[in-house]
N, C-alpha and C positions, 0 to 999 in steps of 0.2 A: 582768505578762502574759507568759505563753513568747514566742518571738521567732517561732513560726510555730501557725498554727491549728492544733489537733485536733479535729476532727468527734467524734471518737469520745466522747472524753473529755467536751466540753459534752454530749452526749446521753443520754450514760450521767451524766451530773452533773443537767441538770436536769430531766429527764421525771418522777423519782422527786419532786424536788424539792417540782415542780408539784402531785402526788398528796397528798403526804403534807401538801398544804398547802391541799388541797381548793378552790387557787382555781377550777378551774372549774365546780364546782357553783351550780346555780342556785337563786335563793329566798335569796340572801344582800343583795339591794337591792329588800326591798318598796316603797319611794318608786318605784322607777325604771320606765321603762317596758321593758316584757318584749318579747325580742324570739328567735324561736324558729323551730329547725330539726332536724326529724326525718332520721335518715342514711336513706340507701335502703340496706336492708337487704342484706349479703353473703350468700349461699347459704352452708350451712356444708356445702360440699362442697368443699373445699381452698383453698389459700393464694390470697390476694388476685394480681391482676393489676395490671400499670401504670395498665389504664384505670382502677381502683378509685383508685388513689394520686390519678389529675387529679381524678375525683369528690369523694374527700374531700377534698384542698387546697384545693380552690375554696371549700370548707364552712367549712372550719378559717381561712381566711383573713377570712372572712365574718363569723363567730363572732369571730374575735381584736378583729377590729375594731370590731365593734359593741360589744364588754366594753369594749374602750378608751376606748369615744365615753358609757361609763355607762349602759348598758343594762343591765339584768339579762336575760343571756343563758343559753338554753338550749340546748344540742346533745345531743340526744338520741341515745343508742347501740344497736343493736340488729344483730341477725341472724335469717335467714329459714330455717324447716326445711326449703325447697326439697324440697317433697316427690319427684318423681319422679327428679328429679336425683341426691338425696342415696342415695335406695334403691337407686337405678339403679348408686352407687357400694358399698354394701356387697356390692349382692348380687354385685357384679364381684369384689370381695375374698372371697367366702363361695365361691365359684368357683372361685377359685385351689385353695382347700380342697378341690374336690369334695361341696361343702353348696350346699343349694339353699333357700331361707325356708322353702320346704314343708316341707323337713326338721327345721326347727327347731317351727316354728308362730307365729304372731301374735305371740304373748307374749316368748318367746323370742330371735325374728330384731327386735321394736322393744327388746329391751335392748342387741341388738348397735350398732341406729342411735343411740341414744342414744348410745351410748361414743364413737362416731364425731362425733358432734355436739361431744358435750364436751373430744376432743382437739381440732378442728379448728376451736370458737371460742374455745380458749385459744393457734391460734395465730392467729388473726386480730388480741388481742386483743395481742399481741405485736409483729404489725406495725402496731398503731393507734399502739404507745406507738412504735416504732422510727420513724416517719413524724412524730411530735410532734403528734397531732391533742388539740386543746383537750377531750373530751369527757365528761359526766355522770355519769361509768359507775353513780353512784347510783341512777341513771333506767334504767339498761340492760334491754331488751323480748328477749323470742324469742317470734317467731311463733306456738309450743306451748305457754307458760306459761300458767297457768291464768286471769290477765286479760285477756288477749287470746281466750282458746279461749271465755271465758263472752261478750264482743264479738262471738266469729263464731257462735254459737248464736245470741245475740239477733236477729242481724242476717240469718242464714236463717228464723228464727222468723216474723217479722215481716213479711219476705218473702212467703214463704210464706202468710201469712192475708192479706194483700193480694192473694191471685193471682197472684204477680209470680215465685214458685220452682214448678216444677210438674215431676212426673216423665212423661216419654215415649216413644215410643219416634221415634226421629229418625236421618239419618247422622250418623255423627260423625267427626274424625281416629282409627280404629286403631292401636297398633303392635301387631304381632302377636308380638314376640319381647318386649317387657313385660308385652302382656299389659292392656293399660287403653287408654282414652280419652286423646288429647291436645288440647293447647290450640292456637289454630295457631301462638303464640311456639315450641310444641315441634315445629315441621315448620319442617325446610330443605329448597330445593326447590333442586335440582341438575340438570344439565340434563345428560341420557343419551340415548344412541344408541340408537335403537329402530325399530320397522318398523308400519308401518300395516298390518290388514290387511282389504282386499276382500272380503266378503262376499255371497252372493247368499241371499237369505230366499225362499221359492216361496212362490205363492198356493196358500191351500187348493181352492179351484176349476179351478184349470190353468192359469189365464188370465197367467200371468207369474209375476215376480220382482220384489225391490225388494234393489237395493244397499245395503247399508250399511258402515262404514268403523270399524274401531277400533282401539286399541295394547292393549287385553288381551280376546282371545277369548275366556279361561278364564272371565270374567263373562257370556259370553251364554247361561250356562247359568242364568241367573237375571234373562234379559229377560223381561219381561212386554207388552212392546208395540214397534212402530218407527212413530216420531212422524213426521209431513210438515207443514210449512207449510199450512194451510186452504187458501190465494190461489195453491198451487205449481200450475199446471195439467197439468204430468207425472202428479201424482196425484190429480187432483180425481175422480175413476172408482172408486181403490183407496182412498179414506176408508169407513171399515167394514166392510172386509172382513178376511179373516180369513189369515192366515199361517201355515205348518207352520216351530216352530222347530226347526231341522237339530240333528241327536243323539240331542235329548231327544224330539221329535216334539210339545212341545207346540204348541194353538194359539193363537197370541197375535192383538187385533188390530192393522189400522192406523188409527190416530186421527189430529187435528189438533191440532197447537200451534204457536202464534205464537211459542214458546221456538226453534222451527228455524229457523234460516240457510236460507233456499230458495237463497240464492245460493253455500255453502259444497258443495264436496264433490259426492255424489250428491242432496243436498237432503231425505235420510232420514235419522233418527238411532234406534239401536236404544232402548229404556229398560231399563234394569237398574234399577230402586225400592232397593233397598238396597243398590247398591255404586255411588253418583253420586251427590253432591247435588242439581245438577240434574236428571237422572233420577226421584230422592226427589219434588221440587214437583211433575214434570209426573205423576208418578202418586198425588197427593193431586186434584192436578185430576181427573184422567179418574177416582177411586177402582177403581186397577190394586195386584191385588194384589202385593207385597214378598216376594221371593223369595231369603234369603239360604243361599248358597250353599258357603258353607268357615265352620270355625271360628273360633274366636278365634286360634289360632294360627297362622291361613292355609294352614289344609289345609280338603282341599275335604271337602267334609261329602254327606249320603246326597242331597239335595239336588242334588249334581253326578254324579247315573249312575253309569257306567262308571268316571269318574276318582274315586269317592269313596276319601277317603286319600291322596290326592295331594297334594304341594306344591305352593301356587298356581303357580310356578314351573317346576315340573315336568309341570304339569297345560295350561301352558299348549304346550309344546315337542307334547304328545302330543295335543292340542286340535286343533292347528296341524293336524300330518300326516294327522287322521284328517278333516278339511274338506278337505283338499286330495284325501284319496283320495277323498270322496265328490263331488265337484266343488263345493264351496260356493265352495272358498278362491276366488275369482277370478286374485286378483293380490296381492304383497307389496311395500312400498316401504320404502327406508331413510327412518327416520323420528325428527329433531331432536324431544328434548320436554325441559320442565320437570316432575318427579318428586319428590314429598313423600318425606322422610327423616327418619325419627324422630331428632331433636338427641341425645336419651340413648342410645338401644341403635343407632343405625344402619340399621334395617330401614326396608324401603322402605312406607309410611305406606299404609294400606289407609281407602277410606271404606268404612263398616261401617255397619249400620241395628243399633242396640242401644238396649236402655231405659235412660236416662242421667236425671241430674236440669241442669235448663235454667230461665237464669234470661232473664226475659221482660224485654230490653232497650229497647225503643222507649218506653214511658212513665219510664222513669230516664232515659232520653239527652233527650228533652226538656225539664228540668228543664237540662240541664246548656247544650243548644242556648239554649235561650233567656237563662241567665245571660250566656251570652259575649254573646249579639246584643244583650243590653239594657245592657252598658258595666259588667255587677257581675260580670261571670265574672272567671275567672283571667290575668292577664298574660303572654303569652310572652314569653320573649327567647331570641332573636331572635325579632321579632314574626311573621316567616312558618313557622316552625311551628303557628300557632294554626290556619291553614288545613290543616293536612294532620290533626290535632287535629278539627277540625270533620269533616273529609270522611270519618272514620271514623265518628263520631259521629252524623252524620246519614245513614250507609250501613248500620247496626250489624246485627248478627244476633241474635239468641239463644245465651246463651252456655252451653256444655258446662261443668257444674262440676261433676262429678263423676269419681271415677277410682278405679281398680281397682288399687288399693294398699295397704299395710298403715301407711305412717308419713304422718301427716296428721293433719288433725280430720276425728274418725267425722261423717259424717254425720247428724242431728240426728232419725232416724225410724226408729222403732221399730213392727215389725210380729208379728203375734200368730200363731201359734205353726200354731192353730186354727180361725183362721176366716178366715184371712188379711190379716185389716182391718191400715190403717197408721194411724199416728199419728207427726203431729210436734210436738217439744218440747224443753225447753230442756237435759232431764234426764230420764231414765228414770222416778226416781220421780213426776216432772210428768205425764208418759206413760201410766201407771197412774192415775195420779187422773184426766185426762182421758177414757183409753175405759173404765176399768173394769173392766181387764180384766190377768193378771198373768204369762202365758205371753208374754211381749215378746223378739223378739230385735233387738239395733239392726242398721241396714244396715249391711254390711259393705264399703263404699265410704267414700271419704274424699275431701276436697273441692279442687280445682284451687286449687295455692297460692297461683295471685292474689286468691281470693276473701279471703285472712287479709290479703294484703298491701295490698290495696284498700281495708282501714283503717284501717292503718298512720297517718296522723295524729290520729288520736284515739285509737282503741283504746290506745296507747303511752300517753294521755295520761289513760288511767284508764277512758273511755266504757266500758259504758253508765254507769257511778256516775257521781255529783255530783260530784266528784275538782275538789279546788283544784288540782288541774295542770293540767284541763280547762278550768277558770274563767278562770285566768291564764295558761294560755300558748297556745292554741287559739282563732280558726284560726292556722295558724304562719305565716313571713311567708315562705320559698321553701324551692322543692324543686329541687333541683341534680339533674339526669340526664342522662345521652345521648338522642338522638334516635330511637338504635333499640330502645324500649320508650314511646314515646308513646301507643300504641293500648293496651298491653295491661298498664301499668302510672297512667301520668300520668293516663288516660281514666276508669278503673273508683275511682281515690283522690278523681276529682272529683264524679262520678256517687255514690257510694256515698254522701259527706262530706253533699253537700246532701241527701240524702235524709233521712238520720238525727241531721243537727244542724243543718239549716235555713242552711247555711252552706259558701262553699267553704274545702277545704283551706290553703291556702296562697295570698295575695297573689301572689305570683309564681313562675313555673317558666322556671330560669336550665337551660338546651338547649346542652350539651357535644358536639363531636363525637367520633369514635374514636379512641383513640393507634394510628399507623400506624408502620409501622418507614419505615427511610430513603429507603424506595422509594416509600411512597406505599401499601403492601401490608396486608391487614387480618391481625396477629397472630392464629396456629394454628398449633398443635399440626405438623400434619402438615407447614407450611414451617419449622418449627424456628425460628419467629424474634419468638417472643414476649422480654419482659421482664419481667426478676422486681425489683420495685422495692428489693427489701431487696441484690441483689445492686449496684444502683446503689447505694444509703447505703452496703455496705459502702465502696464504692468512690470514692466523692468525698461523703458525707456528706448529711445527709435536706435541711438546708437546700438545696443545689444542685440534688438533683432536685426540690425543691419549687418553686425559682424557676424553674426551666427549663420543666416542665408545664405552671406557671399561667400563665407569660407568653407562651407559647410561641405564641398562634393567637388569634384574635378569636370571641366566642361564636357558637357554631353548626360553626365550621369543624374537622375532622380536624385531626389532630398530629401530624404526623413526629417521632418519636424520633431524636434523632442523638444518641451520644455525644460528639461534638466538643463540641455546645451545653450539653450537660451539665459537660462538664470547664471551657466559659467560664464557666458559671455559679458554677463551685468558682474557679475564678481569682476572681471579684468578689469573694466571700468573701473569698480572700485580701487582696484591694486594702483593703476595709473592714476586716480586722484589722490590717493593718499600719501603714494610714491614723492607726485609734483607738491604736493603742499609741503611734506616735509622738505623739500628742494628748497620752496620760496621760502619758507620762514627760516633759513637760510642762505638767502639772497638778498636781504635787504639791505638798502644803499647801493646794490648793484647796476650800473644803470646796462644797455646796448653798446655803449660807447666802450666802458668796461672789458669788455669779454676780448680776449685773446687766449687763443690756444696756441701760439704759436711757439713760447716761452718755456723755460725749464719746468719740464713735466715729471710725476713720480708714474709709477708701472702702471699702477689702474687706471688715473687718468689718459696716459698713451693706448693703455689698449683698450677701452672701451672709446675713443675715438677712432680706433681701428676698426673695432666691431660696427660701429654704427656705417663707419664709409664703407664697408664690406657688404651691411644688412642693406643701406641704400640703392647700392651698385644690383643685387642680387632684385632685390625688391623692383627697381626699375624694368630687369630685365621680365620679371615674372606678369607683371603687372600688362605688358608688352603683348608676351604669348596666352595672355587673356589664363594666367593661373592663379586664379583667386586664394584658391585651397591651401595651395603653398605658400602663399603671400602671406596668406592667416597665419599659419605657421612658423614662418621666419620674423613676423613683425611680435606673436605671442613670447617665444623664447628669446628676443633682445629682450625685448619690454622686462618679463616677469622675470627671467632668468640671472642676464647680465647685466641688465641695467638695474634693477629692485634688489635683487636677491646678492648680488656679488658688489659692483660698481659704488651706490648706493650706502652699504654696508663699510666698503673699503673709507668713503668719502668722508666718513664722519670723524675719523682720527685725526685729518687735516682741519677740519669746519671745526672740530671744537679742542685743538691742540692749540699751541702758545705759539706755533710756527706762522707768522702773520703772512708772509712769500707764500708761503704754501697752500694757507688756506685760501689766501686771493686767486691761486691758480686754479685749485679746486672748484671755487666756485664758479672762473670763467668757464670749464669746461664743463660740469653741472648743467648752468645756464645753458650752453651752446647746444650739448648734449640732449636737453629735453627738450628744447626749440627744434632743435630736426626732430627728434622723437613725435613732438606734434603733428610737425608735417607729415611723416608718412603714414600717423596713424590715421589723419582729419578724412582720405578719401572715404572710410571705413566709417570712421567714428569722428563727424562732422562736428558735434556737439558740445561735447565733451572737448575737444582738440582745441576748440573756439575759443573756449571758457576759461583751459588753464594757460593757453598761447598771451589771450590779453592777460593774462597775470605777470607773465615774464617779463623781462627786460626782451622788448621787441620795436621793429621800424613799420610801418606803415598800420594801415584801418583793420583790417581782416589778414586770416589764418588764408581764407580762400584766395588771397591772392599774392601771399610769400610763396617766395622761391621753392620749388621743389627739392633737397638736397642730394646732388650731385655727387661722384664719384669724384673722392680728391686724392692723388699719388702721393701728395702730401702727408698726409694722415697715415695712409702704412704704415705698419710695425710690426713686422711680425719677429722681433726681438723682444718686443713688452708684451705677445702674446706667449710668446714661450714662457716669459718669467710670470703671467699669471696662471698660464695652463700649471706650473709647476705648484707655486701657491693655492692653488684651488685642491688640486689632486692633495698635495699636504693635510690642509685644512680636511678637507672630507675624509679624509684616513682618519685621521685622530675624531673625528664626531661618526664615521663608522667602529674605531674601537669602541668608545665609550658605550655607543647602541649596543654592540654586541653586548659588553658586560655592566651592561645599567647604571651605568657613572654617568649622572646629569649634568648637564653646561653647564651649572652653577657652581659644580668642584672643580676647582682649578687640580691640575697634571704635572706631573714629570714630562718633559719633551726632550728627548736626543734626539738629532738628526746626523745621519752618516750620510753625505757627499760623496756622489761617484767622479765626483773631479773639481777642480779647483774654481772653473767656473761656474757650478752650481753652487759653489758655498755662493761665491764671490753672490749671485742673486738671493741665497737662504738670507745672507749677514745683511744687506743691504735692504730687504723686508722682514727683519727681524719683528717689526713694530706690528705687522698684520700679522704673521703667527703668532705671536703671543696673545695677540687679542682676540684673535677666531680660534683658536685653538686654544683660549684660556690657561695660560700656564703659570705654575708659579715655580718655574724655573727652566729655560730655555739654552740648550749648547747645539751649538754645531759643530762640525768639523771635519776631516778626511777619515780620522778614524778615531771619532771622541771615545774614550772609554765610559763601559756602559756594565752596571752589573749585570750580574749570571740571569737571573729572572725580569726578564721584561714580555709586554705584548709589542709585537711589533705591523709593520706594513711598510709594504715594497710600491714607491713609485717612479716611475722613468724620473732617472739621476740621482736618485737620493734612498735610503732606509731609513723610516723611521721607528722611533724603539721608544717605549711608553712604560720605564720602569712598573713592576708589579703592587708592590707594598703593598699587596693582602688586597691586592682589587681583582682579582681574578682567580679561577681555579686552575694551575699549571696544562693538567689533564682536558680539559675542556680549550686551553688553547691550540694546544696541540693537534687536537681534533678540528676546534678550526683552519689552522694552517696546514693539517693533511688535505681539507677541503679544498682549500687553493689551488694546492700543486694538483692536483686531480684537475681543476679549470686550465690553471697554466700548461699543464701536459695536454690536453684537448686541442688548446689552441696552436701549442708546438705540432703538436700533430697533423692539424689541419694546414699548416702554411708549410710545414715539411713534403705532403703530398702534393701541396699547388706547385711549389717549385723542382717537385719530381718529373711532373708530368712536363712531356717535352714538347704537347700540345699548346701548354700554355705559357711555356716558357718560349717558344720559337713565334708562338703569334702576337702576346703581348706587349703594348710598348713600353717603352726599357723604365718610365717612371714608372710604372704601374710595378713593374718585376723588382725595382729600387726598393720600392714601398713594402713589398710585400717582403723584404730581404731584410729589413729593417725594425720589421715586427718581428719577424724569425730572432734577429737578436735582440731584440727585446723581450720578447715575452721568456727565451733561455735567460737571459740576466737574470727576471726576476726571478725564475724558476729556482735558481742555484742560491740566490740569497734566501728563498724559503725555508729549501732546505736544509741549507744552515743553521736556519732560526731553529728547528725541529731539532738538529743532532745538540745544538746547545740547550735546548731547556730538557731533553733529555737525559744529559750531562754524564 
């Protein structure tokens, strides 16, 4: 092995490897049980982000593990046509040009998105492999291929003859500078300086005025009524009567709705029926007619008088003055609001009343209500997103799937040429044979990309056919997201799922939060401080930003990006390759066959095979309840801790003593020791795991497809973990004296150890060979009560005293001060476990290990206490 890692070189060594060896295709263990996860699909509107790298690690780690543990695993590949996104991006490119879609035509401007598609999932596909993700790509889905497009046909089809797809005319989210309907994922709503303005409406009769208040007058050219409270009695008099509206001179009237605030405002609110959604109900109640007032492009239309032509915009500045010169305006106030922004083009999001097709939510979301409330729905974790989950769900609307767009799936209804009649169906020629009739032209709208993505676990898996990928790997067991697409992705994949396969999606949905930069700040564009994960790999290697993202946060929570954590996480690497090579370059002549741990072992090798089946068992469990953070954690402190820092250290006495028994043993367990150590670091750190696993003495092709390691009762010791817990605490006594009084590990010591009992010696005498050589001595006694002169430094550890003659290495007075410090700690802690076992609260509730435990530090920490102050009355003397 080189003497220092290269990232570069393992990644570019085995990602190929991997491919050309098709381990991770699924359908190669029919005995085994299947275990399966669909990617949430990337937009193929450019290069991946950080948050994608946490989404997919989490998956890939998932996946790795499960192959390990003998599953036959699937990870399914795919990308989404993002329809308005993706267009939104050519037509930005066809721009640059001075070309507009129109210019091209339908046909023409969807070969351009294709091209776009096809560069931008060959690099996605680039940084799947740069990132080391396990996946299928045998299996790989796009949203437009023709199994999935024949999926979303059936699934409006069907719809639709339930009464559940219907087209109408309704508000919906506009942009006006794309040009289509949006979904409300496609509205961000930013909060702008704006001004209220005062309005005064006259009665038709003369008899008064009624106030009303708005932030866009240029709509009051398409009120149709101003609503009051029934119960306001300001206007119990002016219900029915009739209003001249200022400009235009129509007469609208005043009616009642319980939709008004009597207590907001002037306690009237104008209606505009097609620019408000609330507006829209309250004039389906009164039946007021819809008066829309500008174009699609947000110029005012013949509809708005005088301003027809105008930019909403524009129309609104000249609105203003001409209320003001007639005296309507009252009054104007600076006015805080929240304002819809279309995500893709940036224009400010207009509600529009257009004929859209809408699918009827309330009998789907019931299906899904009731799974969750009856214990067969889906699992969150963290389990308090199922409530926020729920509260859209049982709040839902009717949903806009329709969009004025060229790259998508057409719309599934075909209308006649002639008589105007529609039909829908799976396929044109279906269409024809239904009405009968051969002058068909299909709608020329295409459908909101959630509606494809919404069945995404199946569709991917063959539905509607019979498909043995359906059979055996559907429903899949989790779906990895963030939390900000729960309503308008995670909701419509569960709705959808049970509708048309009698069954939910996925077992469980594991809820990621956002990667934040250092600050705690959400990565954009416009603060310049996003991360590009490939510029991380290049930069410390895929394993270290893999370990750093997944460990980084407990499910649910945001992720601060720090480069610092990214560079410790490349340090660990390095610790784990330097750790393993000094392993192999002694291990040579070792073969597989070799290794037995089962044979007479010394203390460290017993308990660092303790540790590792203890970290496995633990790690399996963590791994389970989707706890990354922790798993980080417990895999970091074997590794660095016990295995490098202690284990490691201990091993060398044996590897390079005269003891030949010994050293063979050592090595089996070495060998054995870092071969599981591989495994459970490989879900984490794929790479690197790969690279030092083929160095070892090992049985089959790949890392990715050894055993996972299992909890073995075997292994247990926790008798050789007493006898290192004992030697450890020694050993850092004496390298904490020396710290204290700046005696370097290179001067060897005086060491007496005093035994609190026969079998603590019986362990000191019996690793007499590690104390002396971690504790450096040039002369070592133990015993019950070894004699020791008058001036020593000493330290107190469960079972034993140790005493560090002084000979002019210390200043008496200065230790003394020291171990007054002590007993001040040890009295704290007597204190504190004196009071837990006072109290009769905790003594009558707790259970009796927990009370054992705590009874057992009480004598503990007095034991040491009393040997302390010993040591204090004797250098006192």
């Amino acid at each position: 092995m080189p003497t220092t890692y290269d990232p570069k070189a393992a990644e570019q060594k085995w990602y190929p490897y991997w491919m050309e060896g098709g381990f991770f295709r699924a359908g190669q263990r029919p005995d085994a049980k299947p275990y399966t996860i669909v990617i949430p699909p990337p937009n193929v509107t450019g290069m991946l982000h950080i948050g994608h790298a946490l989404d997919f690690t989490l998956q890939d780690i998932l996946i790795r593990t499960k192959r390990m543990q003998g599953y036959d695993t699937l990870w399914l590949p795919g990308t989404d046509h993002a329809g308005i996104a993706t267009q939104t991006k050519v037509e930005q490119k066809l721009r640059a040009q001075n070309i507009s879609r129109y210019d091209l035509g339908r046909e023409k401007f969807l070969e351009q998105v294709w091209a776009w598609k096809d560069q931008y999932a060959a690099t996605i596909h680039e940084q799947w492999a740069k990132m080391g993700l396990s996946l299928d790509y045998s299996r790989e889905r796009f949203t437009l291929d023709e199994g999935l497009s024949k999926a979303v046909r059936e699934v409006f089809v069907k719809l639709y003859e339930k009464g559940l797809i219907y087209r109408g005319k309704r508000i919906i989210n506009w942009d006006p500078a794309a040009r289509t309907a949006l979904s409300d994922i496609e509205v961000e709503y930013k909060e702008v300086n704006g001004h209220l303005y005062h309005l005064r409406y006259p009665l038709k009769d003369g008899s008064g005025f009624i106030t009303v208040a708005t932030t866009r007058p240029e709509t009051m050219l398409g009120d149709t009524a101003v609503a009051v409270h029934p119960e306001d009695e300001r206007y119990k008099d002016m219900i029915g009567k009739t209003l001249i509206l200022p400009i235009v001179g129509r007469e609208i009237p005043v009616i009642a709705d319980e939709y008004v605030d009597k207590e907001f405002g002037s306690g009237a609110v104008k209606i505009t029926p097609a620019h408000d959604p609330n507006d829209f109900e309250v004039g389906q109640r009164h039946n007021l007619p819809q008066i829309v007032v500008m174009d699609e492009s947000g110029t005012m239309n013949s509809e708005a008088g005088p301003y027809q032509g105008q930019d909403r915009s524009e129309c609104r500045k000249n609105i203003t003055a001409d209320l003001k010169e007639q005296g309507v305006l009252i009054s104007t106030e600076d006015h805080v609001h929240q304002v819809g922004h279309s995500e893709r083009s940036g224009a400010v999001v207009e509600p529009y009343l257009s004929t859209q097709w809408f699918v009827a939510m309330q009998p789907l979301a019931e299906a899904a209500i009731k799974a969750q409330k009856d214990g067969t729905g889906v699992n969150f974790v963290p389990e308090r997103f199922e409530k926020i989950y729920l509260h859209w769900i049982e709040n839902v609307r009717d949903w806009c799937i329709s969009r004025q767009l060229w790259w998508g799936h057409r719309i599934p209804a075909w209308y006649s040429e002639s008589t105007g009649e529609m039909v829908v169906a799976r396929d044109e020629e279906e269409a024809r044979r239904i009405s009968g009739l051969s002058d068909l032209k299909q709608d020329e709208d295409v459908l909101d990309t959630w509606f494809s993505s919404g069945l995404w676990p199946f569709s991917t898996l063959g539905w509607p056919d019979d498909s043995e990928d359906m059979k055996r790997y559907y429903p899949t067991d989790v779906l990895v997201t963030g939390y900000d697409i729960i309503y308008f992705w995670v909701a419509r994949m569960i709705f959808t799922a049970l509708e048309f396969t009698g069954e939910k999606p996925f077992s469980d949905v594991l809820i990621h939060g956002l990667v934040r930069d250092a600050e705690g700040r959400k990565m954009s564009k416009s603060l310049g401080n996003g991360v590009d994960p490939l510029e991380v790999i290049e930069k410390y290697g895929a394993d270290a930003m893999r370990y750093m993202i997944s460990t980084g946060s407990t499910p649910g929570q945001d992720l601060r990006f720090r480069w610092e954590k990214v560079e410790q996480a490349r340090n660990f690497a390095n610790k784990i390759w330097n750790a393993s090579r000094f392993a192999l370059m002694n291990l040579e002549g070792v073969t597989f066959e070799d290794i037995d741990v089962s044979g007479k072992l010394g203390t460290a090798d017993r308990w660092i095979l303790h540790r590792l089946n203890e970290t496995s068992r633990d790690i399996s469990r963590l791994i389970n309840a989707y706890d990354f953070g922790e798993t980080g954690r417990l895999l970091y402190n074997f590794i660095w801790d016990d295995l490098c820092d202690w284990y490691i250290e201990f091993a060398k006495l044996s590897l390079y003593g005269s003891d030949e028994a010994a050293k063979r043993s050592t090595q089996s367990v070495l060998a054995y020791v870092l071969d599981r150590t591989m495994r459970l670091i490989h879900p984490f750190m794929p790479f690197i795991s790969e690279e030092i696993w083929q160095h070892l003495p090992h049985q089959g092709e790949t890392i990715t497809l050894a055993a996972w390691p299992e909890y073995d009762a075997a292994l247990e010791n926790p008798d050789a973990v007493a006898e290192m817990n004992l030697l450890m605490d020694m050993i850092r006594a004496v390298r904490n004296i020396r710290a204290e009084v700046n005696v370097p590990m290179s001067k060897k010591v005086e060491l007496i150890v005093k035994a609190g009992s026969q079998e603590t010696l019986a362990i000191i005498e019996r690793n007499n060979a590690y104390i002396s050589r971690f504790a450096n001595t040039s002369s070592f006694e133990a015993g019950l009560n070894p004699e020791a002169p008058e001036k020593v430094m000493s330290a107190v550890v469960t079972g034993a005293e140790l005493l560090l003659p002084l000979s002019g290495l210390i200043d008496i007075e200065q230790e003394i001060a020291r171990l007054e410090k002590e007993v001040q700690i040890l009295n704290s802690e007597v204190e504190r476990v004196d009071k837990k076992l006072g109290n009769p609260g905790f003594v009558n509730k707790a259970p009796a290990k927990v009370i054992e435990e705590e009874r057992a530090k009480q004598a503990d920490y007095s034991a040491k206490r009393e040997k302390v102050l010993a040591r204090i009355a004797e250098l006192r003397g």
